[in-house]
Structures are given as structure tokens and as C-alpha cells.
C-alpha positions as CSV (number, residue, x, y, z in Angstrom):
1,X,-8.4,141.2,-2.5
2,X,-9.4,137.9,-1.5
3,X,-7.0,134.7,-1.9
4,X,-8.8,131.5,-2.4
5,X,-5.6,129.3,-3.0
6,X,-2.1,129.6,-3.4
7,X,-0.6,127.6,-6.7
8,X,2.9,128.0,-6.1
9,X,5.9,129.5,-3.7
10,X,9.3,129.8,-4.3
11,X,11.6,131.9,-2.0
12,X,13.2,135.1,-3.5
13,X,15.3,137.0,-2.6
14,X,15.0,141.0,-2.0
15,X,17.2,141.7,-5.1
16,X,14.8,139.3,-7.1
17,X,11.8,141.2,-5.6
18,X,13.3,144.6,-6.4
19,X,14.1,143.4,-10.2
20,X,10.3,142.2,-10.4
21,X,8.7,144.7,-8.9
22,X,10.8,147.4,-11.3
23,X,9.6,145.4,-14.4
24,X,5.3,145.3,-13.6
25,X,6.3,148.9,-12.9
26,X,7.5,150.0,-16.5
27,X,5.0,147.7,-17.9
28,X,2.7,150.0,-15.9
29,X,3.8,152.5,-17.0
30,X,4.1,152.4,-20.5
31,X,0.2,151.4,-20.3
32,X,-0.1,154.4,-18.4
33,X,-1.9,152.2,-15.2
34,X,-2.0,153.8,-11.8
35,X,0.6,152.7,-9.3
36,X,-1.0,151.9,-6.1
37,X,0.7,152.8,-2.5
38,X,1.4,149.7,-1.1
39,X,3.3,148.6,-4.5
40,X,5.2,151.7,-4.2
41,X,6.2,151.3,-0.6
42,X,7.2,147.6,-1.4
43,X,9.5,148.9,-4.7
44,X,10.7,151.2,-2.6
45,X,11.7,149.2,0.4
46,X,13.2,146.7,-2.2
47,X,15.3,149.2,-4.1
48,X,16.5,150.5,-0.6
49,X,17.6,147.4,0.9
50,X,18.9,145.1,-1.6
51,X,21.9,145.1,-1.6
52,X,23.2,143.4,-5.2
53,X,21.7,142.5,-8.2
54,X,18.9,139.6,-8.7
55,X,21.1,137.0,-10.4
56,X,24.1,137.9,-8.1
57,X,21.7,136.7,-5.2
58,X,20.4,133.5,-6.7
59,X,24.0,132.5,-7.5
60,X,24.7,132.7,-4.1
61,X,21.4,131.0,-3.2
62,X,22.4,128.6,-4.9
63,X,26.0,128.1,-4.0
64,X,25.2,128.2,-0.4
65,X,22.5,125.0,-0.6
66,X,25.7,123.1,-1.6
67,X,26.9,123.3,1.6
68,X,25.4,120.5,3.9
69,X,23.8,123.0,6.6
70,X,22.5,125.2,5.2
71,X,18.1,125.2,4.6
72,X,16.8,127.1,1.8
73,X,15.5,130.1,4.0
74,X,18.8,130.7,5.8
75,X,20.3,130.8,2.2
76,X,17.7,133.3,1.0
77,X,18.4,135.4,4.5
78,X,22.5,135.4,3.6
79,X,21.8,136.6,0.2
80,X,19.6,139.7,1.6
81,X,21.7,140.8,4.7
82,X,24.8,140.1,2.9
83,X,26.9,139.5,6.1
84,X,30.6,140.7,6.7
85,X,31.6,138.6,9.9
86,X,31.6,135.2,11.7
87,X,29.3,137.4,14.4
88,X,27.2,138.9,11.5
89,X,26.4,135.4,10.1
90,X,26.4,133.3,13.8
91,X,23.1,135.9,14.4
92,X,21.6,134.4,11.3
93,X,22.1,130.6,12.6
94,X,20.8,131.5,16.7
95,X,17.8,129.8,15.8
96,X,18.6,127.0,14.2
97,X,19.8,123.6,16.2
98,X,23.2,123.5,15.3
99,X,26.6,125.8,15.2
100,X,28.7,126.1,12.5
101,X,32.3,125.5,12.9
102,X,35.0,128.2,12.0
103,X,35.6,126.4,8.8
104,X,31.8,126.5,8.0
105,X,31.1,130.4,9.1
106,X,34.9,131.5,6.8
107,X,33.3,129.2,3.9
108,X,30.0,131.3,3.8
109,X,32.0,134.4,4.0
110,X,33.9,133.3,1.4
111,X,30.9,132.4,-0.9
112,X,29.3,136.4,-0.1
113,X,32.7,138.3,-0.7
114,X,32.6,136.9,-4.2
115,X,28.8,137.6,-4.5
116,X,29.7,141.1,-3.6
117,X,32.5,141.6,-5.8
């Protein structure tokens, strides 16, 4: 398949992929279509490593870009890897030309234990 342009992009996250990808497969389904192998391995990657449900994760998309540093992608990247500690969430930020302060790291915490819930 050739791409000549691209019309939009949005950032999803993985839970939003998995919910997609399950829906174009039932539709495929009940038109009885042929599932190709790279869709499957996708679903299949999506449905193993998502981690909470697609609203869930744009919730806390969206909750996160609140907070002053935080960039779209990073949000997206917290809401897929779901992190449990200051450590867990620093690795996320070693890139980026800041450092969060304690306050900062405990408020994103804070913000995925009530996604998780």
C-alpha cells in the first residue's frame, strides 16, 4: 500500500488502538472479510499490552496535559505504561530537558492510581 498524503494525526493511546482495532474486527467479521496477519499481530499486541480501557486512558490523557510539564506524547506514554513509582515515571522524563520535582512525580502517580482504579 502506497501513502500519498497523510490528512490527519492524533495520538492514541494503546487502549484506544486495542478498542479500534477490536471494532473493524467484528465489522469484519460479520461481513465475513479475511483478517490479514499484520492486523492480527497488531490486535494482538494491543489486547496484550494495554493495560485499562480506552476512555480510562484518554481521561488520564487528558488530566495529565493539565499539568504544566507535561507534552502530549509523554501523556500518551504514562497512559500505556501505566507507572507505579517516582523511578518508573523519572525513566519516562530521561529524555526530556527538565526534572520533575517530588511534588510533580507524586501528582502523576496520583493521577494513574485513580486511572487504575
Amino acid at each position: 500500500m502506497i501513502v500519498k498524503d497523510v490528512l490527519s494525526e492524533e495520538l492514541l493511546t494503546l487502549a484506544e488502538v486495542k478498542e479500534m482495532l477490536t471494532e473493524i474486527m467484528e465489522e469484519r467479521k460479520e461481513r465475513d472479510l479475511e483478517v490479514g496477519y499484520e492486523f492480527r499481530k497488531a490486535l494482538n499486541h494491543a489486547e496484550l499490552f494495554a493495560k485499562t480501557g480506552g476512555e480510562k486512558a484518554r481521561e488520564l490523557v487528558n488530566k495529565l496535559l493539565e499539568l504544566e510539564k507535561m507534552s502530549p506524547v509523554i501523556a500518551v506514554r504514562i497512559a500505556d505504561l501505566l507507572p507505579q513509582s517516582r523511578d518508573e515515571l523519572r525513566s519516562i522524563y530521561t529524555k526530556e530537558k527538565y526534572t520533575l520535582s517530588n511534588e510533580e512525580l507524586d501528582q502523576i502517580l496520583e493521577y494513574v492510581a485513580e486511572a487504575m482504579a
